[in-house]
Phi, psi and omega in degrees: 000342178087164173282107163300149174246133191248126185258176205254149163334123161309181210287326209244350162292146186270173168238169174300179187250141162306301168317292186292320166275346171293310170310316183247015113324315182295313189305314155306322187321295185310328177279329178283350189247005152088017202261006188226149206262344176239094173271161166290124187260177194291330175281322187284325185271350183265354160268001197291094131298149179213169190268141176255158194243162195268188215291318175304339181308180158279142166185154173294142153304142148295340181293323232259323182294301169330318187279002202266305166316284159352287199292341175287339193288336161291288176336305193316288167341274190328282191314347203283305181319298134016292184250130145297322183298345168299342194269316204282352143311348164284124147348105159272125167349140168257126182294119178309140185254007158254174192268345197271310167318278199321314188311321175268317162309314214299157173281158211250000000 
């Protein structure tokens, strides 16, 4: 997709930390290039927070970031679908290591 480019806030708008949207673009890269073992997920882009800098800081437009997003999420999706290691990374329930845990625990 090329590296997005993000313009800064207007003068009286707060903007994203520079760091923090940048940081997790590379992380999309990776995840679109198949090149990282945590890929970023359709859930992670749709919760992706950032810290806001005041309007003089360094900072991303928030609009600008958000449609970046948006628009990236389908890819995401598409690349996620892709890697079986992605389905096998989900967390599975752990079987209770006591008898009182299974007990409680056990299916109904």
């Amino acid at each position: 997709m090329g590296e997005p480019v993000f313009g800064a806030p207007r003068l009286v708008r707060r903007g994203y930390d520079t760091r923090q949207v940048n940081a997790f673009v590379v992380r999309i890269d990776a995840t679109l290039r198949g090149a990282t073992d945590a890929p970023v997920t359709a859930r992670d882009l749709a919760t992706a927070s950032f810290l806001r800098v005041t309007p003089l800081g360094q900072g991303y437009a928030c609009d600008e970031v958000d449609a970046y997003l948006s628009e990236v999420s389908s890819s995401v999706i598409r690349a996620n679908a892709a890697r079986p290691a992605a389905l096998a990374a989900i967390p599975q329930p752990r079987e209770p290591r006591t008898w009182l845990g299974r007990l409680v625990h056990r299916p109904h």
